[in-house]
Every structure is written in C-alpha cells, then in structure tokens.
N, CA, C and O atoms as a DFTB+ gen file, in Angstrom:
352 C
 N C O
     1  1       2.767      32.668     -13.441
     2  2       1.814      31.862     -14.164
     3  2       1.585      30.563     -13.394
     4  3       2.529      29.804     -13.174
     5  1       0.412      30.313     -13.005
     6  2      -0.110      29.006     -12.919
     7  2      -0.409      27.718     -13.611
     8  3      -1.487      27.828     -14.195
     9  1      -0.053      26.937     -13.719
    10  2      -0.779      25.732     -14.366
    11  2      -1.510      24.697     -13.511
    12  3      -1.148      24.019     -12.550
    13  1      -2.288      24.769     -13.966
    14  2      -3.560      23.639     -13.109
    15  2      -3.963      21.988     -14.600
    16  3      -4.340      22.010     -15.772
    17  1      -3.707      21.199     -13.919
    18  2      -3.405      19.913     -15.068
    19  2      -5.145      19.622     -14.833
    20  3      -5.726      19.419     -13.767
    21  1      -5.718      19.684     -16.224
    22  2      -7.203      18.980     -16.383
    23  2      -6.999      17.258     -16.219
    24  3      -5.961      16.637     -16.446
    25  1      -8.139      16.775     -15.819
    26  2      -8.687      15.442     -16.161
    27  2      -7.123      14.833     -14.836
    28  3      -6.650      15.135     -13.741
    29  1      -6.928      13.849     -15.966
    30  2      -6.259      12.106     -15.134
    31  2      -4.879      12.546     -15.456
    32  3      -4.116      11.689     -15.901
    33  1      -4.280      14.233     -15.234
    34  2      -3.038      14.597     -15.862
    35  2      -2.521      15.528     -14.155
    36  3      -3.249      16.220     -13.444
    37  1      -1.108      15.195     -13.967
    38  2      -0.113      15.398     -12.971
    39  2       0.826      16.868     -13.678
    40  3       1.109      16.575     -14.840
    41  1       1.125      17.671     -13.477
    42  2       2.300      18.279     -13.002
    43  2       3.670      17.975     -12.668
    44  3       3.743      18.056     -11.442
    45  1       4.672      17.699     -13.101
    46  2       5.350      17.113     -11.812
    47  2       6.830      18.266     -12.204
    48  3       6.843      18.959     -13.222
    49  1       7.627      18.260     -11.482
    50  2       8.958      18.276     -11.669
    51  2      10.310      17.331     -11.325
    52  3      10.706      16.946     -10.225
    53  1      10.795      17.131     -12.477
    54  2      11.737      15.792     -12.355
    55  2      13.144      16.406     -11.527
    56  3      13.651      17.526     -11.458
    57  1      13.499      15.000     -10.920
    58  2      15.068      15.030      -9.594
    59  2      16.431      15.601     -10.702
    60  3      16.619      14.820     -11.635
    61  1      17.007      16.370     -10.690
    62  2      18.003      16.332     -10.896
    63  2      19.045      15.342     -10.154
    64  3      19.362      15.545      -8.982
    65  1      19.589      14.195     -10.946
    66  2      20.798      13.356     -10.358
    67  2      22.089      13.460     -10.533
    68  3      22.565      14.047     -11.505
    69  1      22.729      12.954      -9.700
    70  2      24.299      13.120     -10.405
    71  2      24.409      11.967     -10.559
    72  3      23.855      10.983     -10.067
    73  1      25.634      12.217     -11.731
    74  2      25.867      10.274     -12.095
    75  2      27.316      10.179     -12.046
    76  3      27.988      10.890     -12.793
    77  1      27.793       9.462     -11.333
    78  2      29.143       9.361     -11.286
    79  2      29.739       8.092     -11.374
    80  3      29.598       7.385     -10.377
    81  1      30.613       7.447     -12.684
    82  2      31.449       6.264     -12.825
    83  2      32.836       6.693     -12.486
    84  3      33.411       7.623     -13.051
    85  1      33.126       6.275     -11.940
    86  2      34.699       6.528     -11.573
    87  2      35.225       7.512     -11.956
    88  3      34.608       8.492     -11.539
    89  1      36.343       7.857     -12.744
    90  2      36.578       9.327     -13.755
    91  2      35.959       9.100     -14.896
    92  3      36.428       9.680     -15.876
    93  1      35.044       8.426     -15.048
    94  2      34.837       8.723     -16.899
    95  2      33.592       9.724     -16.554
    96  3      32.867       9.466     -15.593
    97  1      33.355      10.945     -17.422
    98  2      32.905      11.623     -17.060
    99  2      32.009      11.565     -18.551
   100  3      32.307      11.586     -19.745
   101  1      30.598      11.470     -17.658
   102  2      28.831      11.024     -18.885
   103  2      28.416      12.511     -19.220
   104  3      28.145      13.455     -18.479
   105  1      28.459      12.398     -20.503
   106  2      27.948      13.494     -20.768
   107  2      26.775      13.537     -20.918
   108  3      26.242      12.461     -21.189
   109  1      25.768      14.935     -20.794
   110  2      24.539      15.097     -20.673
   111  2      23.704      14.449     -21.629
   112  3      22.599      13.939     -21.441
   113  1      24.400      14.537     -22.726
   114  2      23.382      13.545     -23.924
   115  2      23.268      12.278     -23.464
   116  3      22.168      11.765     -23.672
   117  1      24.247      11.476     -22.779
   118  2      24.046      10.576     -22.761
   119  2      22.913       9.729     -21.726
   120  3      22.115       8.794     -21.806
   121  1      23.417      10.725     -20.710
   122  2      21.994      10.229     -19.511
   123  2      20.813      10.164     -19.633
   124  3      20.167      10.833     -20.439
   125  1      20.403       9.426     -18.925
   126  2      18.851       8.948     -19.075
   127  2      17.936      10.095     -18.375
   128  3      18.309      10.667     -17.351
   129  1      16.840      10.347     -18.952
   130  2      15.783      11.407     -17.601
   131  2      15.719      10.995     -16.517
   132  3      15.603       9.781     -16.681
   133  1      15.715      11.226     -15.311
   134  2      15.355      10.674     -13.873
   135  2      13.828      10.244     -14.274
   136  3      13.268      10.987     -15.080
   137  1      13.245       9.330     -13.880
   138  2      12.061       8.457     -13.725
   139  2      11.360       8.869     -12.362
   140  3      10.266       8.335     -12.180
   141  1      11.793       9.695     -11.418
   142  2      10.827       9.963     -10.363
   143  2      10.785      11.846     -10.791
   144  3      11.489      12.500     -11.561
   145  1       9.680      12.227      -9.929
   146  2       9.243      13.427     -10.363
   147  2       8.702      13.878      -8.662
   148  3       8.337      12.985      -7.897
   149  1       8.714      15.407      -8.210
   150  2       7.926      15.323      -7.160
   151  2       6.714      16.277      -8.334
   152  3       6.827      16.871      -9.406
   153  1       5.320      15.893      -7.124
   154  2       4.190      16.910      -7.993
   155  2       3.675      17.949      -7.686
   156  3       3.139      18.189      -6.604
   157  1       3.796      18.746      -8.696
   158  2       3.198      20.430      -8.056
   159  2       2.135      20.835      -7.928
   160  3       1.857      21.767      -7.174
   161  1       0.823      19.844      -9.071
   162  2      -0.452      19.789      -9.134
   163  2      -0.939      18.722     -10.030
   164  3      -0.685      18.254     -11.140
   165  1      -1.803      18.538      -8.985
   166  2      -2.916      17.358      -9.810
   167  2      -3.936      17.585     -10.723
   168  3      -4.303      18.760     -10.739
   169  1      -4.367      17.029     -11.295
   170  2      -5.510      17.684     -12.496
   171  2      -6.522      17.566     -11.798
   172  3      -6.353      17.891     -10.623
   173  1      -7.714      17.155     -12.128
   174  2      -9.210      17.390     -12.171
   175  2      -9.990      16.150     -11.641
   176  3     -11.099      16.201     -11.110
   177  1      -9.171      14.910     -11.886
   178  2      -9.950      13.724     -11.395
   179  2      -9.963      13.544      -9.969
   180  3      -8.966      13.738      -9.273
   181  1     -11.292      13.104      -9.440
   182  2     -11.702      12.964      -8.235
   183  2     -10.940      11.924      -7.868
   184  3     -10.485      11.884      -6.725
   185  1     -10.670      10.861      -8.847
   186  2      -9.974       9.492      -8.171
   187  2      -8.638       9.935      -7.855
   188  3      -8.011       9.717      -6.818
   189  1      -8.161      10.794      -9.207
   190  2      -6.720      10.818      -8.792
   191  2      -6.315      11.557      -7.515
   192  3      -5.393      11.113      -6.830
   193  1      -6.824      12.417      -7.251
   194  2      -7.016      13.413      -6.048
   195  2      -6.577      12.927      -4.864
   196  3      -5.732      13.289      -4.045
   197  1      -7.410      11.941      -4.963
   198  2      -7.626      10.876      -3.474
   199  2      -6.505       9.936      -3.330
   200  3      -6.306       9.266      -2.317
   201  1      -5.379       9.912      -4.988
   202  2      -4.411       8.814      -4.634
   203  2      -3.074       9.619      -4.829
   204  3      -2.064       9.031      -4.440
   205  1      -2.883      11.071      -5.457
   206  2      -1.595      11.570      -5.147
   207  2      -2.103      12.931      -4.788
   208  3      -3.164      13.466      -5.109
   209  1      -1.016      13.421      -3.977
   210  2      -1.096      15.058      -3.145
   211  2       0.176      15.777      -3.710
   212  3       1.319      15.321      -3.755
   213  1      -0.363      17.257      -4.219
   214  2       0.728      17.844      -3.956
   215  2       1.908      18.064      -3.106
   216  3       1.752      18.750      -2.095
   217  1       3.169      17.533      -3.401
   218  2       4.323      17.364      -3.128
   219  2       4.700      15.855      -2.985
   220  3       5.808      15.448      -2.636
   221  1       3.461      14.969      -3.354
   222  2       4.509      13.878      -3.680
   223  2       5.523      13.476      -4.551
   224  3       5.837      14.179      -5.511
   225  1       6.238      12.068      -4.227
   226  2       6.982      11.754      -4.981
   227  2       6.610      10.578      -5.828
   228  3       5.908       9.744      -5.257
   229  1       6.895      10.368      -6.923
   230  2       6.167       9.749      -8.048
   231  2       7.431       9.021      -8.865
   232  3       8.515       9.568      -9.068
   233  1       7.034       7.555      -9.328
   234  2       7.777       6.985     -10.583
   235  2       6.794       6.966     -11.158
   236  3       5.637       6.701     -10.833
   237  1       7.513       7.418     -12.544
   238  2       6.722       7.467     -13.911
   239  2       6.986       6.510     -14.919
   240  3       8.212       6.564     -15.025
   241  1       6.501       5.523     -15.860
   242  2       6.804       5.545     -16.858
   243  2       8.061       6.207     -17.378
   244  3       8.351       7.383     -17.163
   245  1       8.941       5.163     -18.236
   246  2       9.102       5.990     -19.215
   247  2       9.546       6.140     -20.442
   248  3       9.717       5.194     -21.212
   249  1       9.813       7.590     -20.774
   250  2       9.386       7.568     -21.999
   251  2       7.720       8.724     -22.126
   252  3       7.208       9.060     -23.194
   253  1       7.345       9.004     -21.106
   254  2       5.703       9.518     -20.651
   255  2       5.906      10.654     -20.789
   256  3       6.950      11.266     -21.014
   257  1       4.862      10.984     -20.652
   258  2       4.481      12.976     -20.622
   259  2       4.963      14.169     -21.581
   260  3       5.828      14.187     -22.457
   261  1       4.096      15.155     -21.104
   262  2       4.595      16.338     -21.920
   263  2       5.824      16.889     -21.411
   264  3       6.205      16.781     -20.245
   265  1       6.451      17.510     -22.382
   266  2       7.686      18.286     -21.450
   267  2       7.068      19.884     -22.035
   268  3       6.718      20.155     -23.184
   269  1       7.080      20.993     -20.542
   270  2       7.098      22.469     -21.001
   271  2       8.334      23.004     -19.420
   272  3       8.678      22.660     -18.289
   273  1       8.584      24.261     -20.703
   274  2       9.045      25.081     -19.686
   275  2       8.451      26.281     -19.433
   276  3       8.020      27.035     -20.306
   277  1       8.413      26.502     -18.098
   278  2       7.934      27.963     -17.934
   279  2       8.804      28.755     -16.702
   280  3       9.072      28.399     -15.555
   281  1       9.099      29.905     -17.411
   282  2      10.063      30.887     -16.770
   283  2      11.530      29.640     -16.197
   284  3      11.858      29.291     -15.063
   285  1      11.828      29.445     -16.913
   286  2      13.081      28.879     -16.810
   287  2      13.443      27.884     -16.527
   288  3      14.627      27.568     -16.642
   289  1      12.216      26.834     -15.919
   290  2      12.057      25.608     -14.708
   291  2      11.167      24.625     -16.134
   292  3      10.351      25.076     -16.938
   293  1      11.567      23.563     -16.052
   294  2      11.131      22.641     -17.157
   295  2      10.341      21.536     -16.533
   296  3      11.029      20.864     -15.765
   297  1       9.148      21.168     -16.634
   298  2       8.228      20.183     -15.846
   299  2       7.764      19.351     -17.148
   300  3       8.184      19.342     -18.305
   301  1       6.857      18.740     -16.572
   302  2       6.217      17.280     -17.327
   303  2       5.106      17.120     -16.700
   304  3       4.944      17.045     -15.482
   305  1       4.051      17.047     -17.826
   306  2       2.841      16.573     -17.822
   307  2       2.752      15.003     -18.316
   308  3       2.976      14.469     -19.402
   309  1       2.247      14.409     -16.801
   310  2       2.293      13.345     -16.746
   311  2       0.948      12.708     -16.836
   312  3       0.032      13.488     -16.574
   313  1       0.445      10.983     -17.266
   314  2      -1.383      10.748     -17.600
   315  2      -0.908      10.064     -15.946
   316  3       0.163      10.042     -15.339
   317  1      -2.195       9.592     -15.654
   318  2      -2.350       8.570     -14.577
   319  2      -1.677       7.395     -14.730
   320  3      -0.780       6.973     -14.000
   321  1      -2.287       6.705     -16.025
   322  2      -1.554       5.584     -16.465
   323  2      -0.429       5.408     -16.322
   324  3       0.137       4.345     -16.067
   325  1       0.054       6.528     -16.485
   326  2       1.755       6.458     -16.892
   327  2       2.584       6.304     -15.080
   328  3       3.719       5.839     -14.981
   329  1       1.870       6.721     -13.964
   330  2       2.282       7.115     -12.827
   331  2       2.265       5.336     -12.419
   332  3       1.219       4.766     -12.731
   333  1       3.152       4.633     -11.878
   334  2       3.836       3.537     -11.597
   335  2       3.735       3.486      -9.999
   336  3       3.779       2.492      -9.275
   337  1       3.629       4.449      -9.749
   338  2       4.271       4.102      -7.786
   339  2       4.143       5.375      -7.340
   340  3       3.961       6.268      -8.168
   341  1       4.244       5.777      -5.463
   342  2       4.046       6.792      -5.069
   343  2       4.953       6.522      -3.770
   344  3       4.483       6.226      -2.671
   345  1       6.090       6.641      -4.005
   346  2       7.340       6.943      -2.871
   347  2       6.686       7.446      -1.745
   348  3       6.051       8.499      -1.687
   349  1       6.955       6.290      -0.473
   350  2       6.416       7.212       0.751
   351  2       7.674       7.053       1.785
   352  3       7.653       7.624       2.875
C-alpha cells in the first residue's frame, strides 16, 4: 500500500532513540516521542515540494500530526506548519 499525503501534509517516519541514565532504566511510557522524523512523501503543495524532499530529515512540532500504522511500521502525518527545521 501506498500513501501519497494531499495538500501542505508530510509523511514522515519517526527515529527510534535510545535513552540511557545511568542504571535507572525509563520505561517506555515514560519517554517522550522523538521530535525528528525522516520523510517518505510529501503531499501536493507546490511550495512545499520545493522546500522538503523525500528522505529528508525534519523537526516537528510537538505534540503534531496524525499517527497510522500500516503493515506493522507506524508513521505520522505531519501539516507544514507544524515542520520547524530541515536537518542538513
């Protein structure tokens, strides 16, 4: 299955991090989402087009986007607005 993001809307898939404090060991509830995402597809806007490419890397907002999963892999639909920066 494909997904193609309409309008001023990103694709992305978020970094898995590790978090490590000394031995105290964080449990998953407790961590925060990673805030960067790389992107798998851009939506529909001509502007946005011209300012992120598939496979960049992206800070988001947060708190932003949709969350879906498909076939096992969990992504986020992200707005423009919400996109902060573009890691180069």
């Amino acid at each position: 299955m494909n997904i193609k993001p309409l309008d001023d809307r990103v694709l992305v898939e978020q970094f898995e991090e590790e978090e490590k404090v000394g031995s105290i060991i964080i449990p998953e509830s407790a961590k925060e989402k990673p805030r960067m995402a790389k992107v798998i597809a851009v939506g529909t806007d001509e502007e946005l087009q011209e300012l992120v490419k598939t496979g960049d890397t992206i800070i988001f907002s947060k708190y932003s986007g949709d969350e879906m999963k498909v076939k096992d892999k969990e992504y986020l639909l992200v707005s423009r607005g919400d996109i902060l920066a573009i890691v180069e």
